[in-house]
MMTF fields as JSON, N, C-alpha, C and O atoms, coordinates in Angstrom:
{
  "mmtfVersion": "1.0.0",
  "mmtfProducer": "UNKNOWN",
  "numBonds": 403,
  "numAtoms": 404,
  "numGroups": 101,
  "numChains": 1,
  "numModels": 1,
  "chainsPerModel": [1],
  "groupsPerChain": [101],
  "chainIdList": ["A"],
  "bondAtomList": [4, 2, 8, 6, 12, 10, 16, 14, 20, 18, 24, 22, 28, 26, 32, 30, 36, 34, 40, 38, 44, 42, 48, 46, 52, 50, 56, 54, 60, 58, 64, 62, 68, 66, 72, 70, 76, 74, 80, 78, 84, 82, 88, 86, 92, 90, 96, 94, 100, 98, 104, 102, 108, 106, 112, 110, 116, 114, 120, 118, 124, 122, 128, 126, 132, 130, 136, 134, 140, 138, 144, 142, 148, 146, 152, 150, 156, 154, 160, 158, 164, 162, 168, 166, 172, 170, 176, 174, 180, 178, 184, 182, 188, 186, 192, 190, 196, 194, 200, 198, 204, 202, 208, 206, 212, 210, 216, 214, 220, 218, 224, 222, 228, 226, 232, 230, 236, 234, 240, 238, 244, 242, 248, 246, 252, 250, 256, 254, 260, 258, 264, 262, 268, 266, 272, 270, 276, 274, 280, 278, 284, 282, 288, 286, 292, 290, 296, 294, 300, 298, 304, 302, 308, 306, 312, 310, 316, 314, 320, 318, 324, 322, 328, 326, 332, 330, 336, 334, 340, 338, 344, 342, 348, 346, 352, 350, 356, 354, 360, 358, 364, 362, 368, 366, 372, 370, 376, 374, 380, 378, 384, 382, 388, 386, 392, 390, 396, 394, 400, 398],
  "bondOrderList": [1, 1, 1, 1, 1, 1, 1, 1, 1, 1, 1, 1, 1, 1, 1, 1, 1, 1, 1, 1, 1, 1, 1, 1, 1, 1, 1, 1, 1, 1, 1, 1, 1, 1, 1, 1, 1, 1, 1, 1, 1, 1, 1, 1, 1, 1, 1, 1, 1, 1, 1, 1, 1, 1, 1, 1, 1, 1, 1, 1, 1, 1, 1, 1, 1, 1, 1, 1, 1, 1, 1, 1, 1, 1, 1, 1, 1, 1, 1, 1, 1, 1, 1, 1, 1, 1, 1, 1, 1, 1, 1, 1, 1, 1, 1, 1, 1, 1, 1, 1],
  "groupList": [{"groupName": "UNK", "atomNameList": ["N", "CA", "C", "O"], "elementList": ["N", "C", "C", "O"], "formalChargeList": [0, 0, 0, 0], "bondAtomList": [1, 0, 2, 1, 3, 2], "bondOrderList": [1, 1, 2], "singleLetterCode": "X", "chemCompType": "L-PEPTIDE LINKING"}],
  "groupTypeList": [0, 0, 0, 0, 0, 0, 0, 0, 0, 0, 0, 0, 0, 0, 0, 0, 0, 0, 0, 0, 0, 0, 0, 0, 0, 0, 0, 0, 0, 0, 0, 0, 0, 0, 0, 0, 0, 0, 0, 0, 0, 0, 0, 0, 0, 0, 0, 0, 0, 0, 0, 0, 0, 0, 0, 0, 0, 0, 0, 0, 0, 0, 0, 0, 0, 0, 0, 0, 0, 0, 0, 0, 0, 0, 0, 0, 0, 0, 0, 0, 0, 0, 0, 0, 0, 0, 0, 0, 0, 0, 0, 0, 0, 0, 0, 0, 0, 0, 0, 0, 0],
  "groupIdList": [1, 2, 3, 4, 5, 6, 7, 8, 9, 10, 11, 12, 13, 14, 15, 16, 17, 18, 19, 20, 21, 22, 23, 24, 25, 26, 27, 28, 29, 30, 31, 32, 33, 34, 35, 36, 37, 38, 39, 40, 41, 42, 43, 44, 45, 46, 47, 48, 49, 50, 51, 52, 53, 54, 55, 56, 57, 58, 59, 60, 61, 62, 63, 64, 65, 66, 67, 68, 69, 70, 71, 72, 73, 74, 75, 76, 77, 78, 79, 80, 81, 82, 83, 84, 85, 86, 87, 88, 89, 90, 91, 92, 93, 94, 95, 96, 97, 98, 99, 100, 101],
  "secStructList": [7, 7, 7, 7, 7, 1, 1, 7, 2, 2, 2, 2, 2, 2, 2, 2, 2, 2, 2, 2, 2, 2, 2, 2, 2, 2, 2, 2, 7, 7, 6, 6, 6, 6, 6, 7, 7, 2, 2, 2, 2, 2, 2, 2, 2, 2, 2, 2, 2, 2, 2, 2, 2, 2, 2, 2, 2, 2, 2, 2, 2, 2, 2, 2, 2, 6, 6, 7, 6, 6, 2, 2, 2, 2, 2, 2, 2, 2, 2, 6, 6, 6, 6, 6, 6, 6, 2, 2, 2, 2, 6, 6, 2, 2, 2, 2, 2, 6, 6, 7, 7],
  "xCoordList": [0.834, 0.0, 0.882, 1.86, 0.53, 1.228, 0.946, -0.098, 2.189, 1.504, 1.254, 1.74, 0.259, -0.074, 1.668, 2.665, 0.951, 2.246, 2.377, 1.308, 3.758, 3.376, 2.761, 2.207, 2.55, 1.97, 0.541, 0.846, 0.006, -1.252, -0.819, -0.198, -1.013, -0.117, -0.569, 0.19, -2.228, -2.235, -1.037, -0.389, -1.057, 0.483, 1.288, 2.092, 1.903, 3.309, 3.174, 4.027, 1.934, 2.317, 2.531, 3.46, 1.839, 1.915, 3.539, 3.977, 4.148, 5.237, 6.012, 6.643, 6.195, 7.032, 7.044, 8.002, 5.849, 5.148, 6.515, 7.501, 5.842, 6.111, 7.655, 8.197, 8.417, 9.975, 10.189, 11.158, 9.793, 10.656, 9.939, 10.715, 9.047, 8.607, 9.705, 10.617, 9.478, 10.578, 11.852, 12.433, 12.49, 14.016, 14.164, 15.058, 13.238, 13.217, 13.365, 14.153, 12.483, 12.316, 13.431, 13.837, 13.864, 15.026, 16.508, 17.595, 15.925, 17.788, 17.522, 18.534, 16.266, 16.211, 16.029, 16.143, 15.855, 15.268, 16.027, 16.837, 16.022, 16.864, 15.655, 15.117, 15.488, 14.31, 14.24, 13.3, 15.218, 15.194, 14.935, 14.426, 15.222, 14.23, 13.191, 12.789, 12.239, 11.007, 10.341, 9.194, 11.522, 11.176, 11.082, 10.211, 11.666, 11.515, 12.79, 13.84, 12.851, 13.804, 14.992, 14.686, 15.999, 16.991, 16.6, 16.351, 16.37, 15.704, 14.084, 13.871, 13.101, 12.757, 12.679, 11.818, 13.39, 13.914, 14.831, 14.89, 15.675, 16.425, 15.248, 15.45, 14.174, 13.252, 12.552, 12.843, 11.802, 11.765, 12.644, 12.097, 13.391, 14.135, 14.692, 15.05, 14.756, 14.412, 13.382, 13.523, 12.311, 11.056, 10.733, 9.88, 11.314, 11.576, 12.05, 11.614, 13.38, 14.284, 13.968, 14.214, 13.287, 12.287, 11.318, 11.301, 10.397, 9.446, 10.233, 9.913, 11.159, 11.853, 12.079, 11.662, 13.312, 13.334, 12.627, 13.04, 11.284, 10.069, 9.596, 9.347, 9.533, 8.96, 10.107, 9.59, 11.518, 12.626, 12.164, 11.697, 12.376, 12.599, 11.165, 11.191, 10.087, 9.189, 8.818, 8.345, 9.129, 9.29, 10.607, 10.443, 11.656, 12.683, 11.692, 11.249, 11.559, 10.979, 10.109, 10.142, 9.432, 8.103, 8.477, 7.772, 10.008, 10.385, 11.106, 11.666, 11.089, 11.855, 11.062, 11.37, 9.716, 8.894, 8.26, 7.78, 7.995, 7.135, 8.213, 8.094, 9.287, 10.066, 10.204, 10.301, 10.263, 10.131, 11.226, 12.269, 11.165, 12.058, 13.229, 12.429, 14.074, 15.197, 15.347, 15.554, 15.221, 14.792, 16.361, 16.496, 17.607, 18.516, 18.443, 18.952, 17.877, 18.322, 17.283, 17.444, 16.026, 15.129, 15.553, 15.368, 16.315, 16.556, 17.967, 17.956, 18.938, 19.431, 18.836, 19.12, 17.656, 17.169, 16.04, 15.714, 15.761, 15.062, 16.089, 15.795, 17.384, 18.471, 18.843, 18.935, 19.237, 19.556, 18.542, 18.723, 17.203, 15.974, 15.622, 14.394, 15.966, 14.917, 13.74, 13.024, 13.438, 11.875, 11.226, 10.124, 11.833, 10.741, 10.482, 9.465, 11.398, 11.159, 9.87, 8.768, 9.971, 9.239, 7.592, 6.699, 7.66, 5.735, 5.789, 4.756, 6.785, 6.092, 6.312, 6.108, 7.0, 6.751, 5.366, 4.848, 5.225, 3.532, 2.394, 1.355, 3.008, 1.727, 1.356, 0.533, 2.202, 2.536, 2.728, 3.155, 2.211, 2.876, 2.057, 2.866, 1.395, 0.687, 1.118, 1.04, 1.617, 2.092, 3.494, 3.649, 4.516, 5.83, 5.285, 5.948, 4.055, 4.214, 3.361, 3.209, 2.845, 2.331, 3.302, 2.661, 4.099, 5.321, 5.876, 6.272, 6.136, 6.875, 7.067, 6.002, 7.99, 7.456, 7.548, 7.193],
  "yCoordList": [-1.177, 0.0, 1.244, 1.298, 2.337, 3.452, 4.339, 4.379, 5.293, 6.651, 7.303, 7.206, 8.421, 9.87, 10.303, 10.016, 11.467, 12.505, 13.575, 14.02, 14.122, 15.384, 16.125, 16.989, 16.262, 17.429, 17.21, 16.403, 17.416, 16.686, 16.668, 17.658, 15.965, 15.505, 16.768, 17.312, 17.097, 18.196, 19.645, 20.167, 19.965, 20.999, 20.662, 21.546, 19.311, 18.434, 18.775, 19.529, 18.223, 18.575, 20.066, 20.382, 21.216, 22.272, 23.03, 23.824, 22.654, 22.78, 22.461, 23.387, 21.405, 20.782, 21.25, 21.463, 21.319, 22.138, 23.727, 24.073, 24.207, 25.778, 25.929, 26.757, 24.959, 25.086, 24.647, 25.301, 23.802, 23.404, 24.467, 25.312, 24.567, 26.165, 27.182, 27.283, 28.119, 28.806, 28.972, 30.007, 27.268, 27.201, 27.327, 28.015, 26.623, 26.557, 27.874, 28.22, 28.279, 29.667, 30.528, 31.438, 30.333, 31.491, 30.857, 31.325, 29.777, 29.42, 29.509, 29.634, 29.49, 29.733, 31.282, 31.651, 31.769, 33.235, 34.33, 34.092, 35.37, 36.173, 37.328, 38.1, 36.956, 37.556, 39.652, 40.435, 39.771, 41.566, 42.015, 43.134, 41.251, 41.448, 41.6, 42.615, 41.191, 41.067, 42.259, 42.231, 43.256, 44.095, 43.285, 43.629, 42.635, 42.129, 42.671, 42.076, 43.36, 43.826, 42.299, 41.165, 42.967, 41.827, 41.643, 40.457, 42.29, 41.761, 40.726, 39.754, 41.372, 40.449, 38.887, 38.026, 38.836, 37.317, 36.983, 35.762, 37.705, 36.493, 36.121, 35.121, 36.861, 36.686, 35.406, 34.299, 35.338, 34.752, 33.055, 32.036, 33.122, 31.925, 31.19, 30.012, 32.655, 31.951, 31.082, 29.859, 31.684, 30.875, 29.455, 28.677, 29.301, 27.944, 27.371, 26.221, 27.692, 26.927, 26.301, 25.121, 27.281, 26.542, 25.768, 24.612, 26.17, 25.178, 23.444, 22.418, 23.634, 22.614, 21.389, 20.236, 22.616, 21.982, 21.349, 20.282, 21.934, 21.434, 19.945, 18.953, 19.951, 18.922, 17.834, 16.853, 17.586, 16.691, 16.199, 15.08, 17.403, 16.74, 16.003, 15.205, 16.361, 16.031, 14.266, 13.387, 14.196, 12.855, 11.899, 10.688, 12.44, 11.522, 11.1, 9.994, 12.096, 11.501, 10.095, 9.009, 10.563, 9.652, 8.415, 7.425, 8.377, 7.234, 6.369, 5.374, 6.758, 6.714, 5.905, 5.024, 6.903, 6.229, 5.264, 4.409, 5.014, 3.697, 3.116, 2.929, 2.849, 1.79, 1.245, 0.018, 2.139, 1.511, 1.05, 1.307, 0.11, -0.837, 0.253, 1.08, 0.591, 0.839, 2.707, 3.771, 2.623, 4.211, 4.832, 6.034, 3.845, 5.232, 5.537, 6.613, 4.769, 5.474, 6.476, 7.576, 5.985, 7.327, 8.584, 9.689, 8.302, 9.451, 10.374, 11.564, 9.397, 10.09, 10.902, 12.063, 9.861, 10.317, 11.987, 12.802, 11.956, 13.297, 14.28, 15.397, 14.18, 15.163, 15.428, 16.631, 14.603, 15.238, 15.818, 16.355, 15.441, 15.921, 16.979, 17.061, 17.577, 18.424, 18.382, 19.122, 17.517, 16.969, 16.771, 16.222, 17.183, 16.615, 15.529, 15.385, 14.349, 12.684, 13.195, 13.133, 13.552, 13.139, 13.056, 12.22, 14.204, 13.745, 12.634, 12.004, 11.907, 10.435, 9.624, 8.438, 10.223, 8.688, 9.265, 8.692, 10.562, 10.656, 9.979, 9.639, 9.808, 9.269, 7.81, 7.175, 7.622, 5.906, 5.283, 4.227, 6.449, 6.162, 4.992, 4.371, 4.509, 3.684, 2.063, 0.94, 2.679, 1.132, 0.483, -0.669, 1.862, 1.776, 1.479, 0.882, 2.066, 1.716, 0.743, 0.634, 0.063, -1.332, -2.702, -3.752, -2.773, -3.38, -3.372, -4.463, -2.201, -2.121, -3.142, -3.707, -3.475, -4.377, -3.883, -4.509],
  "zCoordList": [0.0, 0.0, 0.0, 0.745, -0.893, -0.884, 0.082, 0.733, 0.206, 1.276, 0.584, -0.542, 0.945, -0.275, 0.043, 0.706, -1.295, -1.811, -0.627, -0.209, 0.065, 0.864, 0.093, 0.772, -1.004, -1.566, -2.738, -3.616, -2.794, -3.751, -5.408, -5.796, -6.056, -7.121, -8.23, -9.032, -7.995, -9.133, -8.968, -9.875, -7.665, -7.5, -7.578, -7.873, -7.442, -8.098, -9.431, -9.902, -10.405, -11.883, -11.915, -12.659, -11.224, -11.585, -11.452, -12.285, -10.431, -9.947, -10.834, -11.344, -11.219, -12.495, -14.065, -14.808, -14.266, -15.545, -15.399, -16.049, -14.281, -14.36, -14.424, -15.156, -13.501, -13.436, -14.687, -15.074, -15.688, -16.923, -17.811, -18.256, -18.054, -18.862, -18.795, -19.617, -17.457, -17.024, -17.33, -17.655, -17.137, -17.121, -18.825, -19.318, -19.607, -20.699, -21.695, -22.575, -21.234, -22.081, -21.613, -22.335, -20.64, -20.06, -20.947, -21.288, -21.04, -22.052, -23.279, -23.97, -24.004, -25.447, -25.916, -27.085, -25.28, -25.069, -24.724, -23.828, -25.119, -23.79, -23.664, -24.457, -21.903, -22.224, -22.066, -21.932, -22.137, -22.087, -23.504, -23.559, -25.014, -26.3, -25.849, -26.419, -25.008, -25.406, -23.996, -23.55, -23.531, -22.732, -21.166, -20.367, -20.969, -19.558, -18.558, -18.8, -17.83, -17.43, -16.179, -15.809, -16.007, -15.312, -14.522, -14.306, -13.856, -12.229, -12.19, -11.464, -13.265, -13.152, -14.092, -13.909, -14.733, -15.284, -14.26, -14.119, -13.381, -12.375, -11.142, -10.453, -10.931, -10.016, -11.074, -10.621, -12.215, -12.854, -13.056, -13.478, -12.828, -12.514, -11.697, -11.694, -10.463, -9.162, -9.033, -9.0, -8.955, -9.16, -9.835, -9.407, -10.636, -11.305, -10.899, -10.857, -10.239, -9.772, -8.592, -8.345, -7.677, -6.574, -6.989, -6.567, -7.811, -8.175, -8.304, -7.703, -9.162, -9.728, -8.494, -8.389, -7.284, -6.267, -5.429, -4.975, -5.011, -4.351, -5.084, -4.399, -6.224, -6.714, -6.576, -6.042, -6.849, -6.729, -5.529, -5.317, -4.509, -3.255, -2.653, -1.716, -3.267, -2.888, -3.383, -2.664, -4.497, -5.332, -4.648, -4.499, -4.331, -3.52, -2.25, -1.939, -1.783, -0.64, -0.819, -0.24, -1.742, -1.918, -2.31, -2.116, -3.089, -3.284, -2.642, -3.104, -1.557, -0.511, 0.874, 1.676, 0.568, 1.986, 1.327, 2.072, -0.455, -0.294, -1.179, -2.39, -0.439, -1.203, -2.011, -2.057, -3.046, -4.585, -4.967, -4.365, -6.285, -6.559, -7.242, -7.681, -7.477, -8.35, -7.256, -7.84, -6.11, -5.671, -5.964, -6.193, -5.934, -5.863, -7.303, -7.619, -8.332, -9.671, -9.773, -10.301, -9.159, -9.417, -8.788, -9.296, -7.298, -7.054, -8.226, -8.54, -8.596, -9.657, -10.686, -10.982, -11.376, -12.524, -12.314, -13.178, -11.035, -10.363, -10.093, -10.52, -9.419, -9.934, -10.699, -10.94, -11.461, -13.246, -14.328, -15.421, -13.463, -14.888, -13.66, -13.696, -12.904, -12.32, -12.413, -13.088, -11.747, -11.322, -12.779, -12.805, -14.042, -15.074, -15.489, -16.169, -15.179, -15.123, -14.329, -14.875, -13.419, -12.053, -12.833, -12.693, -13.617, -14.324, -14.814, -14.593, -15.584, -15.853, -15.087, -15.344, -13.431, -12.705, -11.356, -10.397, -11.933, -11.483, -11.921, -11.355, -13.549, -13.917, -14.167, -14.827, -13.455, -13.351, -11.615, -11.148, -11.067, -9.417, -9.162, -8.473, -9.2, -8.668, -9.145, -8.648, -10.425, -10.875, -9.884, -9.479, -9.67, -9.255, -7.317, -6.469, -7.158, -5.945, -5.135, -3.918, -6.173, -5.987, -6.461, -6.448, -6.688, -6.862, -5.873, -5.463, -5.09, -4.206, -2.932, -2.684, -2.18, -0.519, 0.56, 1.558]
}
């Protein structure tokens, strides 16, 4: 049996969504073309970057308290993707954590 998420999974996706948007557009972009001043694109990416973080750490955890099978690679694969793996092992949590023992 699984534990819930600390956090309810629709603000997990939102969290995740918003940090890879963010980070995204800030590296393809520069965003002072389009009139955005510096301060706020580094506020701007702060923000992502937290989002990003909240969701990692929130998904380690989770993989953590319901003992899922392969957890240190997930926890790798959640550091290196900044939480954006983490939506497809949202949308599969139930499979990964019914497997689990």
């Amino acid at each position: 049996m699984s534990k819930d998420l600390l956090i309810p999974r629709n603000i997990l996706y939102l969290l995740i969504i918003v940090g890879f948007v963010i980070n995204f557009l800030n590296l393809v972009l520069k965003l002072e073309d389009y009139g955005i001043s510096d301060s706020v694109g580094k506020s701007l990416v702060f923000f992502a970057m937290l989002a990003s973080f909240i969701a990692t750490a929130v998904l380690i955890i989770d993989v953590f308290v319901n003992n899922v099978d392969g957890k240190y690679l997930w926890t790798l694969v959640f550091l290196f993707s900044g939480g954006f793996l983490g939506y497809f092992y949202l949308r599969n949590r139930s499979y990964y954590t019914s497997k689990s023992k």
